[in-house]
C-alpha positions as YAML, in Angstrom:
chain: A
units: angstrom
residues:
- id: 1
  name: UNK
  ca: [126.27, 63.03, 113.19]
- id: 2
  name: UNK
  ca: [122.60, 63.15, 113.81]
- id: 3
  name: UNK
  ca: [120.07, 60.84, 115.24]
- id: 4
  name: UNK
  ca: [119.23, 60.31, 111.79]
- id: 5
  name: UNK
  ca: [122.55, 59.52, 110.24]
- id: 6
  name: UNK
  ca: [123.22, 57.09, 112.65]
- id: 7
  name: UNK
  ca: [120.16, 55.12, 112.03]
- id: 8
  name: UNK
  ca: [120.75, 54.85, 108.59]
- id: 9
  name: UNK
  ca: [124.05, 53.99, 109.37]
- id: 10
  name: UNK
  ca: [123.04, 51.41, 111.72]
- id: 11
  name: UNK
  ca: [121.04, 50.35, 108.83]
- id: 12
  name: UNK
  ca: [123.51, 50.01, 105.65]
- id: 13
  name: UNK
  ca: [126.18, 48.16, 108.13]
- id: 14
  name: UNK
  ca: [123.37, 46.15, 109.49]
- id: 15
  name: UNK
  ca: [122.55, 44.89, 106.21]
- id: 16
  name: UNK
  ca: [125.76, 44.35, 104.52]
- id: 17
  name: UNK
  ca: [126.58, 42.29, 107.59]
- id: 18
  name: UNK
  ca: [123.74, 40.59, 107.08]
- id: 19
  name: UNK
  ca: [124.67, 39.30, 103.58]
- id: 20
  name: UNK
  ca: [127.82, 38.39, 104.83]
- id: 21
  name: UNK
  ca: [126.04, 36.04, 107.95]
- id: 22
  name: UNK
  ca: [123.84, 34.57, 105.46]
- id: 23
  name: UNK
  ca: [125.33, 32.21, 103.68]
- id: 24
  name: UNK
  ca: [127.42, 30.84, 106.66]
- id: 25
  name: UNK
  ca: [126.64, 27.24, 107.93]
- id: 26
  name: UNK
  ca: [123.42, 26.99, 106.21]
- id: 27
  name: UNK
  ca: [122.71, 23.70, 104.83]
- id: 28
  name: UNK
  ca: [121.01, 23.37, 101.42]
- id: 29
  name: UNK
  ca: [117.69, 20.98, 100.45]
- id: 30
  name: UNK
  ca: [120.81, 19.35, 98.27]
- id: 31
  name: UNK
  ca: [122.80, 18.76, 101.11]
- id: 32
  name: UNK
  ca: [120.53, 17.51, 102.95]
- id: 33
  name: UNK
  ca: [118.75, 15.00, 100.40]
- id: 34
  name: UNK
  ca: [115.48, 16.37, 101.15]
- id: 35
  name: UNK
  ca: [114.28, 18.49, 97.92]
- id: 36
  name: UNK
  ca: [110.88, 20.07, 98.14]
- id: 37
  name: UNK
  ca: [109.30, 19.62, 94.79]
- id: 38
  name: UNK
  ca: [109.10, 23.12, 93.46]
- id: 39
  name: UNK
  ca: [112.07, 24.83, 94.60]
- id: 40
  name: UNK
  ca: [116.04, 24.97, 93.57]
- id: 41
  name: UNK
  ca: [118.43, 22.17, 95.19]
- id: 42
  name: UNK
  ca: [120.68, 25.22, 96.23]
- id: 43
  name: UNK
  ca: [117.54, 26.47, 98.74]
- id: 44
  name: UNK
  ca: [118.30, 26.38, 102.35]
- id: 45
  name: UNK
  ca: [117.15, 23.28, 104.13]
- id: 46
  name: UNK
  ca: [116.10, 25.11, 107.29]
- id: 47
  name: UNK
  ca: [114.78, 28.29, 108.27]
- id: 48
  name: UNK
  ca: [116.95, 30.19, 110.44]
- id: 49
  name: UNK
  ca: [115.78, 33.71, 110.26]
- id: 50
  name: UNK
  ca: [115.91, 34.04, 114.01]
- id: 51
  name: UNK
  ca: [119.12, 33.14, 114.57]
- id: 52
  name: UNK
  ca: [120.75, 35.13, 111.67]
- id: 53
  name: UNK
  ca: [119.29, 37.69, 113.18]
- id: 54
  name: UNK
  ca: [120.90, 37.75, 116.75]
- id: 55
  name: UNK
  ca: [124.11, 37.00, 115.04]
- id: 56
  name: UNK
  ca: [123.86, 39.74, 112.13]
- id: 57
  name: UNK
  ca: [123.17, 41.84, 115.39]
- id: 58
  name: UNK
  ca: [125.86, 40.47, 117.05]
- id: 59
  name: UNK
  ca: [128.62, 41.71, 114.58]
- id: 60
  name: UNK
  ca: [126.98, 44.87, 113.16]
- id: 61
  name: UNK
  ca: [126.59, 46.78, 116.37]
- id: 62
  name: UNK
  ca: [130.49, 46.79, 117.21]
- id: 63
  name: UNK
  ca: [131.22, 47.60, 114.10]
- id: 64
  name: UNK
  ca: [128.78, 50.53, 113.64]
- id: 65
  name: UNK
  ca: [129.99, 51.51, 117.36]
- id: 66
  name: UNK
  ca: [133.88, 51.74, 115.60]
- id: 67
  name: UNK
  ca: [132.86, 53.91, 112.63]
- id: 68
  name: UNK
  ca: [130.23, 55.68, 114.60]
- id: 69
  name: UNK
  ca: [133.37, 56.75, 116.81]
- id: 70
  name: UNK
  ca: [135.41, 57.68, 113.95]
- id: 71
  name: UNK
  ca: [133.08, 59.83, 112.19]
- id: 72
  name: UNK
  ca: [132.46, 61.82, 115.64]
- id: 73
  name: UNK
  ca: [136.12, 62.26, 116.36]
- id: 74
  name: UNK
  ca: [136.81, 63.62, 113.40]
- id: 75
  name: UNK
  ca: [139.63, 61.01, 112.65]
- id: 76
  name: UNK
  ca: [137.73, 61.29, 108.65]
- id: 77
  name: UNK
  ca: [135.70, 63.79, 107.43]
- id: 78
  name: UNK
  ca: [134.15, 64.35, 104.21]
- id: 79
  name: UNK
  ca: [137.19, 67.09, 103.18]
- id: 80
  name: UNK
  ca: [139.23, 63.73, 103.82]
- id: 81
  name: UNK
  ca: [137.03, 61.99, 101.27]
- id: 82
  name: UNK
  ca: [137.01, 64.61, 98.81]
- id: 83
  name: UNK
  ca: [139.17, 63.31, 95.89]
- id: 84
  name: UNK
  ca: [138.40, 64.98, 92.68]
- id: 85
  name: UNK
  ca: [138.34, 68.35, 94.71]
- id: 86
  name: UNK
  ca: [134.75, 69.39, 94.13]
- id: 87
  name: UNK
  ca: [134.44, 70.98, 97.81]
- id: 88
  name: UNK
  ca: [136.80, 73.30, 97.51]
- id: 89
  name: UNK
  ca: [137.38, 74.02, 101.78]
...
């Protein structure tokens, strides 16, 4: 793996663990029974972008760690992912 491919795989998993932090113990405008004129009931009450962020960090850098290790083992490699045969090694 380059330096390269394990940015952008920092990246993806950083992301997608990101959209799963999101939504977790935020408290909408609703729930709160404060709504801003001019913006959905279902918006967040607070912003926490800070916070997320640590966490989001938190989680994705084991997990990139794991798969980073996998991929340079050589546990999986693409042949492995190769269904329809189109490599032909």
């Amino acid at each position: 793996m380059t330096i390269t491919g394990a940015v952008v795989l920092y990246a993806i998993v950083w992301f997608v663990t990101l959209f799963v932090v999101m939504p977790l113990r935020t408290r909408t405008q609703e729930e709160e029974n404060h709504v801003v004129p001019g913006t959905p009931p279902g918006a967040p009450a607070h912003e926490e972008v800070g916070r997320i962020a640590w966490i989001t960090t938190l989680f994705a850098t084991p997990v990139w760690a794991l798969i980073a290790a996998i991929i340079l083992s050589g546990w999986i490699g693409i042949a492995d992912l190769d269904f329809f045969g189109r490599l032909n090694r």
